[in-house]
C-alpha positions as CSV (number, residue, x, y, z in Angstrom):
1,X,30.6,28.8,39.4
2,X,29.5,25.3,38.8
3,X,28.6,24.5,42.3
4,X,26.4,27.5,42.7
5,X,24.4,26.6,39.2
6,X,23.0,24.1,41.1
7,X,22.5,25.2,44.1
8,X,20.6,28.0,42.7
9,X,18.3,25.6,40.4
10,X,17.5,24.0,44.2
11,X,16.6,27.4,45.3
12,X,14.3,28.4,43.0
13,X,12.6,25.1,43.1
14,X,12.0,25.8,47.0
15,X,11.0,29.1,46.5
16,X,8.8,27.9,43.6
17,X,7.2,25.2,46.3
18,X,6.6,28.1,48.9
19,X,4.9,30.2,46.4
20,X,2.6,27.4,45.4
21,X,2.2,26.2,48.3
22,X,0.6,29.6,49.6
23,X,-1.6,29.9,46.6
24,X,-3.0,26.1,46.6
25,X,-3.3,25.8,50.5
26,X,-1.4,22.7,50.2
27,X,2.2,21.7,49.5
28,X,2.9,20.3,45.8
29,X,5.0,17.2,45.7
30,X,8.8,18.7,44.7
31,X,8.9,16.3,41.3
32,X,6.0,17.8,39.7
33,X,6.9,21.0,40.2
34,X,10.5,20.6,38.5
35,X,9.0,18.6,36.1
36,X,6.1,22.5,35.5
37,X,9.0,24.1,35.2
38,X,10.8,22.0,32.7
39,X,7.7,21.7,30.5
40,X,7.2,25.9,30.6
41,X,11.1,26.3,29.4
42,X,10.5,23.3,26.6
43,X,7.3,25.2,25.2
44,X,8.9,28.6,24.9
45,X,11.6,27.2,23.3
46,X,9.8,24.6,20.9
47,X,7.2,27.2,19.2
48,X,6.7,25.2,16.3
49,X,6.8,20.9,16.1
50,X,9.0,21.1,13.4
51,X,11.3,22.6,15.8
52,X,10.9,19.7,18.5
53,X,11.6,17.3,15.0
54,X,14.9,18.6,14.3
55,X,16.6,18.9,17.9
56,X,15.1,14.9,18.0
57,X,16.9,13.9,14.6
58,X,19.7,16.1,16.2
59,X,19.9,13.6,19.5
60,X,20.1,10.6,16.5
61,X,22.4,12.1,14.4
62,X,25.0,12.1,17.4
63,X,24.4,8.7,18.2
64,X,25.3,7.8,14.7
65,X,21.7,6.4,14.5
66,X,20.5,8.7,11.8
67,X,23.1,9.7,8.8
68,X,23.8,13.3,8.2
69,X,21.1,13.2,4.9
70,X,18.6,11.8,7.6
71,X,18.7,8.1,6.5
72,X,19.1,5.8,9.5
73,X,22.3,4.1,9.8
74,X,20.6,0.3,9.5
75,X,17.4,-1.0,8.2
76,X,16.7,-2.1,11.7
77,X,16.2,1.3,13.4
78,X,13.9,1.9,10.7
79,X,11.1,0.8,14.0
80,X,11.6,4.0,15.5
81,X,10.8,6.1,12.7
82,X,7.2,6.5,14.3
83,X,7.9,7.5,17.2
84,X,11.1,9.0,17.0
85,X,10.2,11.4,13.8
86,X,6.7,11.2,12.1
87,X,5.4,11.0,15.0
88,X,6.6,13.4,17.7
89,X,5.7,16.0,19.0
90,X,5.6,18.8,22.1
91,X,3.0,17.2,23.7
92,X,4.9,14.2,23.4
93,X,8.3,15.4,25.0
94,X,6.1,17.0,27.8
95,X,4.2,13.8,28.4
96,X,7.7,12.1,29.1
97,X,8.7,15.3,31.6
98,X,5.6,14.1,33.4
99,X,5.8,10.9,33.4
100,X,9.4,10.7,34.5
101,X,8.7,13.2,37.6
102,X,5.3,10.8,38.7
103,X,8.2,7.9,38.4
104,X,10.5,9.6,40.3
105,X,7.9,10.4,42.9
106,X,7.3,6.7,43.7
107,X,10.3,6.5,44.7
108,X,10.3,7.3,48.5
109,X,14.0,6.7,48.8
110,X,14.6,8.8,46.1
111,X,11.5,11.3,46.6
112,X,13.2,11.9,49.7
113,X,16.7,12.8,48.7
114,X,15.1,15.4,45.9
115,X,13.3,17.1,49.1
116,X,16.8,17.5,51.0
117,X,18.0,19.1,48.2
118,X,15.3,21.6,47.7
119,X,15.9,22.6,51.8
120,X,19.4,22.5,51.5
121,X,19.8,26.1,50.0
122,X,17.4,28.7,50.3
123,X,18.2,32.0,49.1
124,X,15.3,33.5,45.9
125,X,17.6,35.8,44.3
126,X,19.5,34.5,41.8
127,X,16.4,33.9,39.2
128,X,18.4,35.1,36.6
129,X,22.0,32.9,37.4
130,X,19.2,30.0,36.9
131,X,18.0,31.3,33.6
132,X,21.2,32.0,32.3
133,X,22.8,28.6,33.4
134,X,20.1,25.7,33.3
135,X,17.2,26.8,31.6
136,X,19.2,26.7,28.2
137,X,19.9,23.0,28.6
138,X,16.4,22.2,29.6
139,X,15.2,21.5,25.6
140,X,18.3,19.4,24.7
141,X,18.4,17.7,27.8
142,X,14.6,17.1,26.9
143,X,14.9,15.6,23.5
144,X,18.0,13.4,24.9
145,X,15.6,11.7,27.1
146,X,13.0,11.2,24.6
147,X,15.0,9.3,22.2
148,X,17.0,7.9,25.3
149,X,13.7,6.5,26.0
150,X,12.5,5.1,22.7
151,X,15.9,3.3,22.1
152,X,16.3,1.8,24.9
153,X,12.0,0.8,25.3
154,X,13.2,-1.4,22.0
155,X,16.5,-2.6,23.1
156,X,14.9,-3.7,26.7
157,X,12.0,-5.5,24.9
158,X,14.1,-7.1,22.2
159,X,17.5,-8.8,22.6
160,X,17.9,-8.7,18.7
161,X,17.7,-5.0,18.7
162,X,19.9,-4.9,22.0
163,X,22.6,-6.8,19.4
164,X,22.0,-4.4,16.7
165,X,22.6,-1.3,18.7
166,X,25.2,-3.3,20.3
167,X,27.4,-4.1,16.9
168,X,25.8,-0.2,15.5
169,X,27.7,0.8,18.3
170,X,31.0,-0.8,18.2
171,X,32.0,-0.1,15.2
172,X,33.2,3.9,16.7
173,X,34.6,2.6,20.2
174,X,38.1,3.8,18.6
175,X,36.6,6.9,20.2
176,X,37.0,5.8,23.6
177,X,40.8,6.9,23.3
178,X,39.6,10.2,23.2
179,X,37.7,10.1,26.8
180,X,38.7,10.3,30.1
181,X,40.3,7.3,31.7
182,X,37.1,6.7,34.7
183,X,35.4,6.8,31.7
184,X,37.2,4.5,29.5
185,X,37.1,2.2,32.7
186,X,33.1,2.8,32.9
187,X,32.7,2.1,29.4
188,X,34.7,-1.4,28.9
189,X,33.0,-2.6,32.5
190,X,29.9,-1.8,31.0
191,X,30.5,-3.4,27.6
192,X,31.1,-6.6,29.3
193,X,28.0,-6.4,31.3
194,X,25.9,-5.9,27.7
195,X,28.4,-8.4,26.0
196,X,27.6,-11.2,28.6
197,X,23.9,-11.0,28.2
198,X,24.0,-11.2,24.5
199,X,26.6,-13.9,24.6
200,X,23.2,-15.6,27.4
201,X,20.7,-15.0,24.6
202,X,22.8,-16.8,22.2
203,X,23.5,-19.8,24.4
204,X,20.1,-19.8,25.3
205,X,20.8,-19.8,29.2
206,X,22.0,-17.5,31.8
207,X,24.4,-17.9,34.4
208,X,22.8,-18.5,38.3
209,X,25.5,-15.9,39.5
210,X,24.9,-13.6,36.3
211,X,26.1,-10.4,37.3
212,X,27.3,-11.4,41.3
213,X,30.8,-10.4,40.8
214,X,30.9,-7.7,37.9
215,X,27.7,-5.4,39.5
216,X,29.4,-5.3,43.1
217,X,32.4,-4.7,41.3
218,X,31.0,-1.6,39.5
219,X,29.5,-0.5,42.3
220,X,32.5,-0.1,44.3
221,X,34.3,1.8,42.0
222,X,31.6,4.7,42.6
223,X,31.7,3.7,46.3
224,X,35.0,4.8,46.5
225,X,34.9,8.3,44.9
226,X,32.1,8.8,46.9
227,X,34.1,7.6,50.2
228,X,37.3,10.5,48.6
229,X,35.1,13.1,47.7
230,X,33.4,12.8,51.5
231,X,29.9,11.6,50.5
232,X,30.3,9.2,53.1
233,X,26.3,8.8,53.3
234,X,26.3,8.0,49.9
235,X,29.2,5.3,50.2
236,X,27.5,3.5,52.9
237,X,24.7,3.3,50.5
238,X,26.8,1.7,48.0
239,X,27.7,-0.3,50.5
240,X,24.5,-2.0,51.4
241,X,24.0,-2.5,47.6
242,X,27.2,-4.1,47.1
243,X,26.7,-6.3,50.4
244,X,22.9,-7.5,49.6
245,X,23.9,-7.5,45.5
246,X,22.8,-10.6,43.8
247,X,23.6,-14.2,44.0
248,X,23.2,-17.6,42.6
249,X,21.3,-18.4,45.3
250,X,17.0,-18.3,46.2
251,X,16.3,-16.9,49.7
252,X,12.2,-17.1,50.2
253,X,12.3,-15.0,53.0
254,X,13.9,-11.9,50.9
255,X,13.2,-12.5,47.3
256,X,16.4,-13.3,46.6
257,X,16.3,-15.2,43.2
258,X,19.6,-16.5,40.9
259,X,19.6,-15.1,37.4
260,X,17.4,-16.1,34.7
261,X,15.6,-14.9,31.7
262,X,12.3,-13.0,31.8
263,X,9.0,-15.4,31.1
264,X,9.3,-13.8,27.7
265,X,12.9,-14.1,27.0
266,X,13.2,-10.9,26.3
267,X,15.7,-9.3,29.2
268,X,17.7,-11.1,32.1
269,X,16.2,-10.6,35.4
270,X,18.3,-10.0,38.4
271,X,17.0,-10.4,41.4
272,X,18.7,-8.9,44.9
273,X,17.6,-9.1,48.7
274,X,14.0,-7.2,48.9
275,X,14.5,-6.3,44.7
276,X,12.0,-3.1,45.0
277,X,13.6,-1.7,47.3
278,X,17.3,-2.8,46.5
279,X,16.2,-1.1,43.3
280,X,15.0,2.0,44.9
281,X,18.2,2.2,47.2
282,X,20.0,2.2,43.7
283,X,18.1,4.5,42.1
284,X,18.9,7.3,45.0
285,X,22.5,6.5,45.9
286,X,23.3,7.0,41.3
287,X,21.4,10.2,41.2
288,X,23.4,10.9,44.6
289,X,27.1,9.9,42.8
290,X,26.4,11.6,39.2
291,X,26.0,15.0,40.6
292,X,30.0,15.4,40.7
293,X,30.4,13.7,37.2
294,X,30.8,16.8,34.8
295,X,28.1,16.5,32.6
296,X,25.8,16.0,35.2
297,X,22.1,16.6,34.1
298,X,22.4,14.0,31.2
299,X,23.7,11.7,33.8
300,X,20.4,12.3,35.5
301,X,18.1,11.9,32.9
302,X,19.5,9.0,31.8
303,X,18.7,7.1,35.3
304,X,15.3,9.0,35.1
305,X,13.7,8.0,32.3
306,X,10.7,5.6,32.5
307,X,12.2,2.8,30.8
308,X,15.1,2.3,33.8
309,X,13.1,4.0,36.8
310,X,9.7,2.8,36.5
311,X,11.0,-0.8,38.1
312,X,7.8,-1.8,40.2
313,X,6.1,-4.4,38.1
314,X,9.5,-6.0,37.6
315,X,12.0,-5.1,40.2
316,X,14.5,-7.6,38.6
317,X,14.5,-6.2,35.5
318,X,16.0,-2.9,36.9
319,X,19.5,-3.3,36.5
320,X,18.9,-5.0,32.9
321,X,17.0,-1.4,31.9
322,X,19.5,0.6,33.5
323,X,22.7,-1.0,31.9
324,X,21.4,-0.9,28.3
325,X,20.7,3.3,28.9
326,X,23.9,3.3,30.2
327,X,25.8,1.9,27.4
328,X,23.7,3.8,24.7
329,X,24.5,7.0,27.3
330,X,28.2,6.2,27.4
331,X,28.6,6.4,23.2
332,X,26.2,9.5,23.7
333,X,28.8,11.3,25.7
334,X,31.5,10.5,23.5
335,X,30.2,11.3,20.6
336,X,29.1,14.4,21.9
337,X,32.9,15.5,23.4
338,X,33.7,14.3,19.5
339,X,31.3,16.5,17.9
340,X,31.6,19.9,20.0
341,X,34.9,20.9,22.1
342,X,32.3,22.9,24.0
343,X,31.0,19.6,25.6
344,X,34.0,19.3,27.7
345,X,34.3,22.0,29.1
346,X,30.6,21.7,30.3
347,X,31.0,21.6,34.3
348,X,27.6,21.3,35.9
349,X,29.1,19.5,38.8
350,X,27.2,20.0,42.0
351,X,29.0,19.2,45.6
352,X,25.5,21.1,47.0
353,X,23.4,18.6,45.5
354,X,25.7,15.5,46.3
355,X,26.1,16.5,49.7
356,X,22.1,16.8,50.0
357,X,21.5,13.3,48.5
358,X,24.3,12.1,50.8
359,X,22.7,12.9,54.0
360,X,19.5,11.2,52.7
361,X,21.3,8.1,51.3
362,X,23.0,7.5,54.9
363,X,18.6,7.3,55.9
364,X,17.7,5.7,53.3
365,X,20.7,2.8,53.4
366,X,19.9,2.0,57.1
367,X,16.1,1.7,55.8
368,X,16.7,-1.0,53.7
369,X,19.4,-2.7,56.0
370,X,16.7,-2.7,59.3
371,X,14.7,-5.0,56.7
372,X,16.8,-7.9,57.5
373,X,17.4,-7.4,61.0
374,X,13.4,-8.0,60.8
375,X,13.6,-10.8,58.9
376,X,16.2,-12.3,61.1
């Protein structure tokens, strides 16, 4: 049953694009359609804003962010109260929907994967599997990304935050005995990765070869279970991120830069081969690997969200962004398998959508590997 769940939600969506497409003359771009969709389920759901209020101080409550009598857990997360609680609202949540679909759009590596998936099923009957199977998770998975958002907008912008969250954090990785062991191994990798750039912003410096050894590292682990589950279009695209990963070293013809702080010392940039679209490549081939991971869609939104996928301006700040969501996202997952037995047993796994994104990752890594025969 999981893989059809998802294959259905990629029906409907092309059935929905067919249907607007007939009444607008013109075909709508794939993203904002999900993203029309999303926002109608969200709005039936949320009738009232105190509503939208509680499933947010719901999202903080499991990240041990907000106390169970709605205190926050340190005087220094007292900055989101604003726009986390007195502040939010519908229009707010749906703003985000929006904004993370246009994001997603600009993507053309990524646009094009979401497209393949849309074609790779097509069969309109099952409107009521969809309902009954991903349409319930649409306003949780909503709120997630809203506070996924705000946290980490402060924790990217403000390495003192980063360290609060950070040691906030720490104090329930006893927890980790309680996952599974690729995630135990995802979560200490990433730890370190977090742990080294606070350990920069204390020294005041940053490694050259910041993250040349640990990223391709991580990278192939999800190559691999790409390569045994028979993505193999995916795990060439890991390859080409793992090959052209970053270095210590400046190359002027591809943008390659070594690692160093942002003007602002507020992140650590790092800086591949051809950074936008290294970062774009990434982007794609992650969506592409999550959709076997169990929990799926909060795997998704987690690499969706503004804060990690709107890259453009600062291309070398995009694995910075990403790995503080994914540490806040790891303790959100455990915490959640903690809190509710149910969690576990959540299989939204999707081999139709990873074989979809597959296919378009093999296209999209020999895009961005034709660059440097160019530039040879």
């Amino acid at each position: 049953m999981s893989h059809v769940r998802f294959s259905v939600w990629a029906q409907i969506v092309f059935v929905a694009v067919l249907a607007l497409s007939a009444s607008w003359g013109r075909m709508p771009v794939i993203e904002q359609t999900i993203a029309q969709h999303v926002n109608e389920v969200v709005s039936e759901v949320f009738v009232s804003e105190d509503q939208v209020r509680k499933s947010v101080e719901s999202q903080l409550k499991t990240l041990r962010f907000l106390t169970s009598d709605n205190k926050w857990a340190r005087p220094e997360f007292e900055r989101l109260e604003e726009s986390l609680l007195s502040e939010v609202s519908l229009e707010k949540i749906q703003s985000l929907v929006v904004s993370m679909a246009h994001v997603a759009e600009e993507n053309d590596y990524l646009h094009a994967a979401i497209e393949r998936v849309s074609l790779s099923s097509i069969d309109g009957s099952l409107v009521e599997e969809l309902s009954k199977s991903f349409d319930p998770l649409v306003p949780d998975l909503a709120t997630y990304a809203y506070v996924a958002e705000e946290i980490n907008k402060a924790a990217t912008s403000d390495p003192k935050f980063l360290k609060t969250m950070y040691d906030h954090l720490q104090q329930y990785e006893h927890n980790v005995s309680k996952v599974s062991a690729l995630q135990a191994v995802k979560h200490y990798s990433v730890k370190a990765a977090i742990k080294k750039s606070l350990d920069s912003f204390e020294a005041g410096r940053v490694d050259p070869g910041f993250s040349s050894f640990l990223l391709p590292m991580n990278i192939a682990e999800a190559t691999f279970l790409d390569w045994w589950y028979d993505h193999k279009g995916n795990a060439s695209a890991g390859w080409e991120l793992m090959k052209h990963g970053p270095s210590k070293y400046s190359e002027l013809e591809t943008g390659a830069l070594p690692a160093q702080f942002k003007k602002d010392g507020s992140a650590v940039l790092v800086t591949p081969p051809y950074p936008e679209n290294w970062a774009k490549l990434y982007a794609s081939w992650n969506a592409g690997f999550v959709s076997n991971l169990q929990a799926y869609p909060y795997h998704l939104v987690k690499l969706m969200i503004p804060s990690v996928n709107n890259f453009y301006q600062e291309p070398g700040q995009y694995m910075y962004n990403r790995t503080c969501a994914l540490y806040l996202h790891m303790y959100y997952l455990m915490f959640r398998s903690v809190d509710d037995k149910s969690f576990l047993k959540m299989n939204l796994e999707s081999d139709v959508v990873a074989m979809a994104f597959s296919e378009a990752n093999r296209v999209n890594a020999k895009t961005y590997a034709a660059q440097f025969k160019k530039g040879a």
